[in-house]
C-alpha positions in Angstrom: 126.9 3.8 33.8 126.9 7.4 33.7 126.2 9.3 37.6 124.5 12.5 38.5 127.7 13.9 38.8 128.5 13.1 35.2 125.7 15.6 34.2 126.1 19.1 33.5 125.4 22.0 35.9 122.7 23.3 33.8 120.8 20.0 34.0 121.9 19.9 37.9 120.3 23.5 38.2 117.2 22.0 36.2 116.9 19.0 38.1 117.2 21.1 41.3 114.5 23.4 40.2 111.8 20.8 40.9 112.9 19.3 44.1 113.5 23.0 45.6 110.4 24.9 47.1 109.9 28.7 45.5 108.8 31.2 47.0 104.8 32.6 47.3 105.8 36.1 45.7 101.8 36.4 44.7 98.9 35.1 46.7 96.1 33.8 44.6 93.0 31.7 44.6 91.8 32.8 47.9 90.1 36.1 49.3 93.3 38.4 50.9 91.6 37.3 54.6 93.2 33.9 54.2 96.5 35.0 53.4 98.6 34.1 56.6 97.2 30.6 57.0 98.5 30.1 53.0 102.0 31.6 53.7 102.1 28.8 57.2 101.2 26.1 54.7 103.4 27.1 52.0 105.7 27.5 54.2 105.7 24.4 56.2 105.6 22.5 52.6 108.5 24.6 51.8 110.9 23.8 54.6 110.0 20.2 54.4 111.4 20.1 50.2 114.1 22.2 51.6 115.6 19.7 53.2 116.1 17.2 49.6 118.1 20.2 48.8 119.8 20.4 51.7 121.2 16.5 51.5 122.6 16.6 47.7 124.1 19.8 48.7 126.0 17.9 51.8 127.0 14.4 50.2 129.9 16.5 48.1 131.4 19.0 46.7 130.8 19.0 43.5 127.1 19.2 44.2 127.8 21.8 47.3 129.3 24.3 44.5 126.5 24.2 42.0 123.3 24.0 44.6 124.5 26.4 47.2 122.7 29.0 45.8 119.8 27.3 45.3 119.6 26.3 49.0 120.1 29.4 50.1 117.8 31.6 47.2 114.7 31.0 49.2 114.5 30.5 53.5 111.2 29.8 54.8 111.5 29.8 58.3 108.4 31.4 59.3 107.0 28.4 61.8 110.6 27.8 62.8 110.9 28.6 66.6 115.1 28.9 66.4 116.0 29.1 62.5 116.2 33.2 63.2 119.5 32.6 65.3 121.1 30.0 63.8 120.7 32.0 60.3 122.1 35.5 61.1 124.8 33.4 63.2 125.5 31.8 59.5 125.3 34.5 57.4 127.6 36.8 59.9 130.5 34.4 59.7 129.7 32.9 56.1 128.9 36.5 54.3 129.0 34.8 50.1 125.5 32.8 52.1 123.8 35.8 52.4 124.5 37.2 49.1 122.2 34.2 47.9 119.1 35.0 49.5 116.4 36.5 47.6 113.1 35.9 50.0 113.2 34.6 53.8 110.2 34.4 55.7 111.2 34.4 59.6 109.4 33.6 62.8 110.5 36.2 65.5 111.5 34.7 69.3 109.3 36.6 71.9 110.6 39.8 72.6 112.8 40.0 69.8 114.2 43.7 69.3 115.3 45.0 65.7 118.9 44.1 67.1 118.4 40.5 66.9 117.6 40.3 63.0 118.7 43.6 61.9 121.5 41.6 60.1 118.6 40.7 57.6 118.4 44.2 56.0 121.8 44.0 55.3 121.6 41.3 52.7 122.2 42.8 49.7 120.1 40.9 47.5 116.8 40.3 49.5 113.9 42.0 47.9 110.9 39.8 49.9 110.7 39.3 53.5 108.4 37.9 55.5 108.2 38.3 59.6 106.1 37.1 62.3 105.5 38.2 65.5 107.7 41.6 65.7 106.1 43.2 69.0 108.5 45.6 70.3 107.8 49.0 71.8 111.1 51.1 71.7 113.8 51.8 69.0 117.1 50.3 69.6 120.3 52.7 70.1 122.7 52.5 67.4 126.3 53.3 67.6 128.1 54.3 64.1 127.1 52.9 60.6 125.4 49.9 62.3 122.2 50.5 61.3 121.0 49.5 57.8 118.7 52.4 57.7 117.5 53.2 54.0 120.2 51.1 52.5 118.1 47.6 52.2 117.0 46.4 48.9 114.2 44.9 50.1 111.2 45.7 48.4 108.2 43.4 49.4 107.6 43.4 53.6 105.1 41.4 55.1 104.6 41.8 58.7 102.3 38.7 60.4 100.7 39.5 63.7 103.0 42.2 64.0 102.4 44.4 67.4 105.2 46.7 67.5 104.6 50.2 68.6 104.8 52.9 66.4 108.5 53.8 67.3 109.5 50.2 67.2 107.5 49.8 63.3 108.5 53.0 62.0 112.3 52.5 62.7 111.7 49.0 61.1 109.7 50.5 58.0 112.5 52.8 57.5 115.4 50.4 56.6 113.9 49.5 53.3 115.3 52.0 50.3 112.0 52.2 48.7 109.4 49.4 49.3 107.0 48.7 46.7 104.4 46.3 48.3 103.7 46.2 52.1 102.0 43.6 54.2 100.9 44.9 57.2 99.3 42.3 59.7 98.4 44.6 63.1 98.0 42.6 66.6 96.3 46.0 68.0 96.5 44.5 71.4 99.6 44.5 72.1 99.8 48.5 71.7 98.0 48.2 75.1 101.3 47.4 77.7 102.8 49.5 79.1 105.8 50.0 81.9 105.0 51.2 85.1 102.8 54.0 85.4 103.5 54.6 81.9 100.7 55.4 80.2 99.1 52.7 77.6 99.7 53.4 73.9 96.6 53.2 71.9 96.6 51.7 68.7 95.5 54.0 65.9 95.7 54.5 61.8 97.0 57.5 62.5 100.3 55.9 64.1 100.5 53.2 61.3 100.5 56.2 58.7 103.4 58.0 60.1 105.0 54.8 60.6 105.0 53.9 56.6 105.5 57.4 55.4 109.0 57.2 54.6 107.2 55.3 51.5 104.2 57.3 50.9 106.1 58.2 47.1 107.0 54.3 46.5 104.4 52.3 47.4 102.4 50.8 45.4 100.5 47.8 46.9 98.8 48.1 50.6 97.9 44.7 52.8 96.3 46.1 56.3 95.0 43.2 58.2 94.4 42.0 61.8 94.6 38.6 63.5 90.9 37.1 64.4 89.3 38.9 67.0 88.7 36.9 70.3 85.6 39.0 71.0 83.4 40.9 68.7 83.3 44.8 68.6 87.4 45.3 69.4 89.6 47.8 67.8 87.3 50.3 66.2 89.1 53.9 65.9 90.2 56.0 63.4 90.5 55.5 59.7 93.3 55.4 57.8 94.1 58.2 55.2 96.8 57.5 52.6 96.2 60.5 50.5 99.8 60.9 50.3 100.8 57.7 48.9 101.4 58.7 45.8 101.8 55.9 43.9 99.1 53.1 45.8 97.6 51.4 43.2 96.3 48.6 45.2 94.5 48.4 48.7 93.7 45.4 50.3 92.4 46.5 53.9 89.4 45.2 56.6 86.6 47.6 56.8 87.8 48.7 60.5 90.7 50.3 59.6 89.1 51.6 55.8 86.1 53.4 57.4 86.8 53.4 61.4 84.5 53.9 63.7 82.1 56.4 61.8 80.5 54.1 59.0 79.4 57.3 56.9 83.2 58.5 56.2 83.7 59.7 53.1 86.5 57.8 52.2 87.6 59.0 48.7 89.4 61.9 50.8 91.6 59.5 52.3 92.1 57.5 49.1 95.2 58.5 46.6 94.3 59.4 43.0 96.6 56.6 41.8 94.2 54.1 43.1 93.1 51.5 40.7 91.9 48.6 42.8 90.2 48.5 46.6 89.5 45.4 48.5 87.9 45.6 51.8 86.8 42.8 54.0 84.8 42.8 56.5 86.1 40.8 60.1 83.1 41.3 62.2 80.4 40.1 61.2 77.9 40.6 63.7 79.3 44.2 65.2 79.3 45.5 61.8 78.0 43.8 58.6 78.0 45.1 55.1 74.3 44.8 54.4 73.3 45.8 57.8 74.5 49.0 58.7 71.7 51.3 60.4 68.4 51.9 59.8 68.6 51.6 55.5 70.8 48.2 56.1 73.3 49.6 53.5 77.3 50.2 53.7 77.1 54.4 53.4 80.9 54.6 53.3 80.9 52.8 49.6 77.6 54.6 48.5 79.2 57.3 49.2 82.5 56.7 47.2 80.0 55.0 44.6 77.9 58.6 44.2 81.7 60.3 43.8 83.0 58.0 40.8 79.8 59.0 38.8 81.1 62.6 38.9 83.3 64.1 36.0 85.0 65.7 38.6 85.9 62.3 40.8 89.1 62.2 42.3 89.6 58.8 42.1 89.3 58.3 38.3 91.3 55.4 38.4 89.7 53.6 40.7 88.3 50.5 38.4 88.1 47.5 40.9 86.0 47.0 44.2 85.7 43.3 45.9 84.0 43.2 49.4 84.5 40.2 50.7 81.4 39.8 54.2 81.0 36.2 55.6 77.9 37.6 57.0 75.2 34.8 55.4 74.7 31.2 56.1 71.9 29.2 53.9 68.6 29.6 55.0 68.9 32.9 56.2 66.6 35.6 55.0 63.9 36.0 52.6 63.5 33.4 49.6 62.4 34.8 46.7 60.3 33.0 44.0 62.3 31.0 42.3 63.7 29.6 45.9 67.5 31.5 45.9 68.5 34.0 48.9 66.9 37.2 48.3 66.7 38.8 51.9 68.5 42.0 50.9 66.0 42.3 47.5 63.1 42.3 50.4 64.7 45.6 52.2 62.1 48.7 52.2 64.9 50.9 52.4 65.3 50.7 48.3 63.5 53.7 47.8 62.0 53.1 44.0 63.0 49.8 44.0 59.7 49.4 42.0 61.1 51.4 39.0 63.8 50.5 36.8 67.2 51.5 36.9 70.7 50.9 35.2 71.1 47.6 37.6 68.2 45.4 36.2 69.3 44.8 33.0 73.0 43.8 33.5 73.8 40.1 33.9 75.6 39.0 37.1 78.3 36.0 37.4 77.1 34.5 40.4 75.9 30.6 42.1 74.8 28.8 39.0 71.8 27.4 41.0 71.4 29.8 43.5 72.0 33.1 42.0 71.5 36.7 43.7 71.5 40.3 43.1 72.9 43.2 45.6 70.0 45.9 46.8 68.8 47.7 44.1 70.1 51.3 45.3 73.8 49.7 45.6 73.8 47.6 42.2 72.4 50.7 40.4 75.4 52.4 41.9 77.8 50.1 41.3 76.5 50.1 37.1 76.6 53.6 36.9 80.3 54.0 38.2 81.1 51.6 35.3 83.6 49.9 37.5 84.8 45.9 37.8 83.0 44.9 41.2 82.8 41.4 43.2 80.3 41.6 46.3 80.8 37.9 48.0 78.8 36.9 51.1 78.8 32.6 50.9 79.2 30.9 47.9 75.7 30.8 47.4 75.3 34.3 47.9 77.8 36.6 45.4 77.6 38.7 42.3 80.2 40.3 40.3 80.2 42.0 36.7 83.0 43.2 34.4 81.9 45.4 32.2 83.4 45.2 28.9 85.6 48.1 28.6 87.4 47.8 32.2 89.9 45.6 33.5 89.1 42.7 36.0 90.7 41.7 38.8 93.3 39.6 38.3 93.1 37.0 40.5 89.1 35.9 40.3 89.2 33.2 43.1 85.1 33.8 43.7 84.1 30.5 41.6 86.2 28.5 43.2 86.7 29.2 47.1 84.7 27.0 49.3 84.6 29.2 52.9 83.9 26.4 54.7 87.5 25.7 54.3 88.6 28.5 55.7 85.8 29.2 58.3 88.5 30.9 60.5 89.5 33.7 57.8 93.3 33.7 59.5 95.4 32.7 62.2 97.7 34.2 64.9 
């Protein structure tokens, strides 16, 4: 009877395929909050089918020669608390390994300098990279052509709880050629150490932008995050201002570091022209809510931008896609209305005229099918009139989006399907 190693290494490679994890190169089916508690799970799962590969490639070496590269194509390692050694120890003294890798996802020891994993941006075929925990403060010193600086071929980053200073992140962000889609997960506390009577650093947008501008012409997908605050009201500053990134046709950011601490910013001037879809969440809720800001309980930082894409003369006239994503309502909060579905925000007397019509009444939302619910009147005629794709999701029970006919939709539409309770803490650290 015919044995595995009778078949061909195509059908080896194909057989291989399905036992071997693959890599999470797009996030989908859950709100961009979520997104390091589904690369932990992928990656555990990951790991764990890693290891089927692993075996056949170690009982010979017939099966060694055609699966190598499939072991070594994809390394998730993110939860691993000593893979990060024992890797760059390999691929030093094994170099045909590292030319195999194509995504790695690492979990960094404590204290870990840019000298411990540097080796990584020297693979010459890595284009995603995933790295958790980098929390240094200073640049290392390097001595000849040590340092991989603008030589790596990697293209997607994504920094997890990452805490580095700015002189430690912008040395990082500049090995990279010429990313094109940056994950950037920002532990703002740790900017608060310092040695001796050193004066603290203080985490700001302003820091993070000099940091990434060695990519301000390449870029052209933006995650800005934070780990779950421990208290409510912590790390409000500055905004962020990527006017200069050129090429940013996606932004995926929390509210904090969109608007900062003045809620009335106008944030088209920090926005580039190339932008074509904004995401902004909103972490906490409580401090700062979306349809609870001031006395008119409305967000004026997106009326604002709302007023500017009605204009002819609109700087961002490619901006077609808005999702805010506020877990700010439980059921049974606020006003019913008369058909029994939540309705508090309908009840607000700051929508001035909200007794005449506008563009907003006539348009049919996708919302709950039993529960269904309309923004405020002043922000859903807004939202119409720009003539934009937009997603406003508060609870299950209590979102709206509409795609008008003429304008692209989001891509991923998770809103129908996402159950918050599952993820009632939106990440992890």
């Amino acid at each position: 009877m015919p044995g595995i190693l009778d078949l061909s290494n195509e059908l080896l490679l194909e057989i291989c395929s399905y036992l071997r994890p693959h890599p999470l190169l797009n996030i989908t089916g859950r709100p961009f909050c979520c997104w390091t508690r589904i690369l932990k799970e992928h990656d555990s799962a990951s790991f764990a089918k890693l290891q089927t590969v692993n075996s056949l490639v170690r009982s010979c070496r017939h099966l060694y020669a055609v699966l190598i590269s499939e072991l070594y194509g994809y390394i998730p390692l993110l939860t691993s608390h000593h893979g990060l050694e024992r890797f760059t120890r390999t691929v030093t003294e094994h170099e045909e390994l590292g030319d195999y890798v194509r995504c790695a996802s690492f979990n960094l020891p404590e204290n870990a300098t840019i000298v411990d994993f540097y080796q990584l941006f020297w693979l010459p075929n890595l284009a995603v990279l995933d790295l958790r925990g980098y929390q240094a403060w200073h640049a290392a010193e390097w001595e000849g052509d040590e340092s991989p600086m603008g030589l790596s071929q990697v293209q997607t980053l994504r920094l997890l709880n990452c805490g580095a200073h700015e002189e430690a992140l912008t040395e990082l962000l500049k090995f990279p050629r010429a990313l094109e889609a940056l994950w950037y997960d920002a532990n703002q506390g740790e900017w608060d150490g310092h040695y001796g009577d050193e004066p603290a650093a203080e985490f700001t947008c302003e820091a993070v932008r000099r940091s990434m501008a060695t990519h301000a012409e390449s870029l052209g997908k933006l995650v800005f995050t934070r780990p779950p605050l421990v208290h409510e009201g912590l790390g409000h500053g500055d905004a962020i201002d990527l006017e200069d990134f050129k090429d940013l046709r996606s932004l995926s950011i929390y509210q904090v570091f969109l608007v900062g601490l003045i809620s009335n910013t106008r944030v088209s001037r920090c926005l580039p022209p190339s932008l074509e879809e904004l995401e902004v969440f909103y972490d906490d809720s409580g401090y700062v809510d979306f349809l609870d800001e001031g006395e008119i309980a409305h967000p004026h930082w997106l009326l604002t931008l709302l007023e500017e894409l009605k204009g002819p003369e609109s700087k961002l006239k490619n901006l077609s896609r808005i999702r805010i994503v506020a877990l700010e309502w439980t059921p049974g909060q606020g006003v019913e209305d008369e058909e029994g579905g939540p309705d508090s925000s309908n009840a607000s007397s700051s929508d001035s005229g909200r007794d005449s019509r506008g563009p907003g009444d006539d348009v049919q939302l996708r919302g709950h099918p039993t529960s269904p619910w309309r923004p405020p009147k002043l922000l859903l005629d807004l939202l119409v009139q720009a003539g934009i794709c937009f997603s406003i999701f508060l609870h299950p029970e209590r979102r709206a989006r509409l795609t008008p006919d003429d304008v692209n939709g989001f891509d991923d539409v998770w809103e129908d399907e996402w159950d918050s309770k599952i993820d009632s803490s939106p990440s992890f650290v």
